[in-house]
N, C-alpha and C positions, 0 to 999 in steps of 0.2 A: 531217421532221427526219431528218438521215442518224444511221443509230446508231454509222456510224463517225468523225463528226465529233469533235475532240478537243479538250480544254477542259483552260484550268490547274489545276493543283489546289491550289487559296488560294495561300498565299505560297509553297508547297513547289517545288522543281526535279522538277517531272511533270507531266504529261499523262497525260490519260485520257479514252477514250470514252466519249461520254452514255449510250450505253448499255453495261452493263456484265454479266457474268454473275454469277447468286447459285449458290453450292453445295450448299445445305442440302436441296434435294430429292437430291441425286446421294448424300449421307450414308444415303439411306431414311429419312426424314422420313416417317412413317405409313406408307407400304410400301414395298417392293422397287423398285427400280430394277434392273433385270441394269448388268452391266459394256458389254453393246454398246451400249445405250442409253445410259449416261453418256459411254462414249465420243465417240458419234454427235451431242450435246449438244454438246460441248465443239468438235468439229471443224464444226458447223455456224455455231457461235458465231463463230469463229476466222474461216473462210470471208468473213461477213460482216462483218470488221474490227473483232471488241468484241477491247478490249486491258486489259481490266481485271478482273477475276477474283479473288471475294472466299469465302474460304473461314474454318473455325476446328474448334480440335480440339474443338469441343461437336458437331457437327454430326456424328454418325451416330460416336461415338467415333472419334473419327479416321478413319474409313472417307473423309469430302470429301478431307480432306486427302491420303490416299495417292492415290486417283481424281485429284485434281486435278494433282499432282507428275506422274503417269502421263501425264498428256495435255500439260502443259506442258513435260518436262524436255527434249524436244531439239528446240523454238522457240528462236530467238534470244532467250538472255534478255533483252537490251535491248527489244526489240520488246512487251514486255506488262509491266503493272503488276500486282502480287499481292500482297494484303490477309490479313492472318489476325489470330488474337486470342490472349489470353493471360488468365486469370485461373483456370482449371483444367486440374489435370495428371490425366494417364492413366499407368494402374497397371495392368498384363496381369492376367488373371484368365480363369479356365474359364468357357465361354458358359455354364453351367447356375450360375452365380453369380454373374450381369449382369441388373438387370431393364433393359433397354435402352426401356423406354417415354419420348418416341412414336417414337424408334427402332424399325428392323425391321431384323435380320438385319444388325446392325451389328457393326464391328471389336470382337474380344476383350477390351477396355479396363473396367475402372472408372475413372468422374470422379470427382474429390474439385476443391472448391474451393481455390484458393491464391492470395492477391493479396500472399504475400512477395513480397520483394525476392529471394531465393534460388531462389524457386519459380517467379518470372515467368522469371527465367534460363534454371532447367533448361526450364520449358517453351517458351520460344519456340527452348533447343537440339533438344527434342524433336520441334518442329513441322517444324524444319527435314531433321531424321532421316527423320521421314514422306515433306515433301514431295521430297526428294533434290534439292533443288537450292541454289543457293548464296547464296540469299538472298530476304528479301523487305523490300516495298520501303512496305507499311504496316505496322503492328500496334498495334490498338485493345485494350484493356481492356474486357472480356467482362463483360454482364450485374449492373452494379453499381446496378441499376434496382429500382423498391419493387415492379413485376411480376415480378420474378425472383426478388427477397432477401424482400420483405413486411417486417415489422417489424423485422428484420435491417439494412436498407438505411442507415441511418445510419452503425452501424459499419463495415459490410463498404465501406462509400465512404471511411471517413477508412484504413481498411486498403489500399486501392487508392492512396489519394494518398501514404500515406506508404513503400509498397512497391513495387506494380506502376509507380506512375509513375517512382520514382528509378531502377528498373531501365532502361524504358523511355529516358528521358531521357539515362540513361548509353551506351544503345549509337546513340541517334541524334545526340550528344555523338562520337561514336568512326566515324561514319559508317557502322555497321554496317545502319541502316533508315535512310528519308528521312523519316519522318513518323510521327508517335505521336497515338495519339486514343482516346476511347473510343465504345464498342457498345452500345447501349442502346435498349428502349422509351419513353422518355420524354424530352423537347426539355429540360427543367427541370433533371435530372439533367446534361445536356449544359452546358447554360447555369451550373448549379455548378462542374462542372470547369471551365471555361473560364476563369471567375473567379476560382479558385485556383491552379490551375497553366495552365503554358505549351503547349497543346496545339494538333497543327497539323488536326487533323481528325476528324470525327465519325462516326459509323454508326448511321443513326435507324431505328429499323425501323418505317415509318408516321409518324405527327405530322405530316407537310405534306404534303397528298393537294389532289383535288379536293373532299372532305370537311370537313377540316382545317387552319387557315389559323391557329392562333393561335401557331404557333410564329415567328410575323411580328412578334407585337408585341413580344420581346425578343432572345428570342435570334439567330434570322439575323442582324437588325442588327449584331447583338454580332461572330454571324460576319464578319460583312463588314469590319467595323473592324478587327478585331484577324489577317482573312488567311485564316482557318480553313474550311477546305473541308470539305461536308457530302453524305458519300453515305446517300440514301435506298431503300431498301428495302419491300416491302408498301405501295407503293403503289394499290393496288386495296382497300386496308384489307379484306385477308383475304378478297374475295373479291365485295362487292357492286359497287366498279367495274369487277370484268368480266361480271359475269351481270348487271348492272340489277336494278332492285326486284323480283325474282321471289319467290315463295312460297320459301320457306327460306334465302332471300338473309344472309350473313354478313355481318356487318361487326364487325373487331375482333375474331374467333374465338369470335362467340358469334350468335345470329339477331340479325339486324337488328329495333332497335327503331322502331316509329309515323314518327315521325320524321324518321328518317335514310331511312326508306321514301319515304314523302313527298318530300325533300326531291332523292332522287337519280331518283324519276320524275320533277321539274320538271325536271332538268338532263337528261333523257332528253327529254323535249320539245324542249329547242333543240338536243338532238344530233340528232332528227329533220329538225327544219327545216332543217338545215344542212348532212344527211347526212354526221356525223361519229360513226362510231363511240364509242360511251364510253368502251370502255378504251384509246384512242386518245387521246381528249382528258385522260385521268387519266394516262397516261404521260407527255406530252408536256407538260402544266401544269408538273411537278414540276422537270424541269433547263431550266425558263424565269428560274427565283429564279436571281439572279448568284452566291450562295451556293455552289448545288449543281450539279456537275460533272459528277455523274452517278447515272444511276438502274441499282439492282442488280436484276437480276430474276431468279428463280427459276422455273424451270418442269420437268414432269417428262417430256415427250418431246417430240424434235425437232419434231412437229407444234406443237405450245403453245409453243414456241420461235420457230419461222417464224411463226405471227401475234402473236408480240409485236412481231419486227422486222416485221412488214407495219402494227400500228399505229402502232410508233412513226416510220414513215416518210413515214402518212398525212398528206395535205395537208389542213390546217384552214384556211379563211379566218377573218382578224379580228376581224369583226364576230363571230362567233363568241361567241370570250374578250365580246367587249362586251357583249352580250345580256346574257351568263351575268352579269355586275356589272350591269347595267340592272336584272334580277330578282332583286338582292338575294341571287343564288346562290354570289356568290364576291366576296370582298374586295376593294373599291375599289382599295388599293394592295396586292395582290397582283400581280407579274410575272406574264407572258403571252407566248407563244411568238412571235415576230416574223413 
């Protein structure tokens, strides 16, 4: 699969590469990144033809977001697509009065939550400050998920519908963005917005992997009907489809349990037989859904960057995907790479 190959995005006036770059390790997500290295990221990315670049001021307190502007601002802006979020504004403050955890050695900022109508404002003016350029061309509603909020997430959702979104809605009303959506761990959360308000796209972190397929039985469909295009993220669910069943193998940012062990050495077996890498065949399942346009990946140096694109460009034969449904490994009507 080329990762410069370009796909619509739902009903929106875009295009975007199947593969796409995530920002959130370039923020220092658990450690440092330096500057030459985010740079070296972004211009390998670039190199390779990804045109889609998905950042937000959560991500390293706005550290992604300056990085990112840095590397993009004198590309053709028409030539790439850029993604960012709104649901928390950043407030300058002395690094010895930031607990930045799992930040490391991130921008001066404190976060505070805001899913006003006044607040999504200033902040998607702020994002724009950061990234210096003159637009962007999604923005999702940031973390209004019951992993992020916990018993909060009720309110802090109908706070988002009845704030963040009007805001939203108003400036992609005025042509200001092309597409409003939201950001989120959870399909279900997705599939609530969607059914209450007019949303043109989504940002799943995980939920439809080679693991994960129940986000098939409502909400894609939903997507598909109503237009709404769905970029995926943590595809490797945190970490077991790229290391395989190993001794301390993640999945879902916690060890893999019995189970999920089991179940991805069976699918390691027909990657054998078939000499198909795994995190090969877990990239490339994911923007097989008609759904989803493109897969965001996140990596922290150029080398984990050039073999995502060397997987995701690996050639799988078909029978492949067959097998993997013959053994009961992957859903009957789940999409499959052509």
């Amino acid at each position: 699969m080329d990762p410069s190959h370009k796909n619509r995005f739902g009903h929106v006036d875009l295009e975007v590469t199947a593969f796409g770059f995530g920002t959130a390790p370039v923020g220092n997500f658990l450690r440092e990144i330096d500057n030459e290295t985010s740079t070296a990221m972004f211009d390998t990315a670039w190199t390779a033809g990804v045109r889609i670049y998905d950042t937000a001021p959560m991500y390293g307190h706005g550290l992604s977001e300056l990085r990112t502007g840095e590397a993009l601002r004198w590309k053709n802006r028409d030539d790439f697509v850029l993604a960012s979020k709104v649901g928390r504004r950043l407030v300058p403050a002395p690094r010895n009065q930031i607990d930045f955890t799992p930040w490391v050695n991130a921008a001066p900022n404190v976060m505070e939550f805001d899913y006003t109508y006044d607040g999504t404002m200033r902040a998607f003016e702020d994002s724009l400050q950061r990234l210096a350029l003159e637009r962007m061309d999604i923005v999702f509603i940031h973390d209004i998920d019951v992993f992020t909020r916990g018993d909060e997430q009720p309110e802090v959702f109908k706070q988002a519908m009845d704030g963040a979104y009007k805001a939203l809605e108003k400036l992609r009303d005025e042509g200001v963005v092309k597409a409003i959506g939201v950001g989120v761990n959870e399909w279900q959360v997705c599939q609530t917005a969607l059914e209450q308000r007019d949303f043109d796209a989504f940002l799943l972190a995980g939920r439809y992997t080679l693991l994960e397929q129940d986000a098939q039985d409502t909400f894609l469909p939903l997507c598909e009907e109503r237009g709404a295009a769905v970029l995926v993220g943590g595809g490797f669910n945190s970490g077991i489809l790229a290391t395989g069943a190993r001794e301390g193998a993640k999945y879902n940012y916690t060890s893999a349990p019995p189970e999920i062990m089991e179940k991805v050495t069976r699918i390691e077996e027909v990657c054998a037989d078939h000499h198909v890498p795994l995190p090969a065949a877990a990239l490339q399942f994911v923007v097989a859904h008609p759904a989803i346009p493109s897969f965001i990946a996140g990596t922290r140096n150029v080398d984990q960057l050039r073999q995502n694109l060397k997987w995701f460009s690996h050639e799988i034969p078909a029978d492949f995907w067959g097998e993997l449904k013959h053994k009961g490994l992957l859903r009957d009507d789940a999409p499959v790479p052509a």
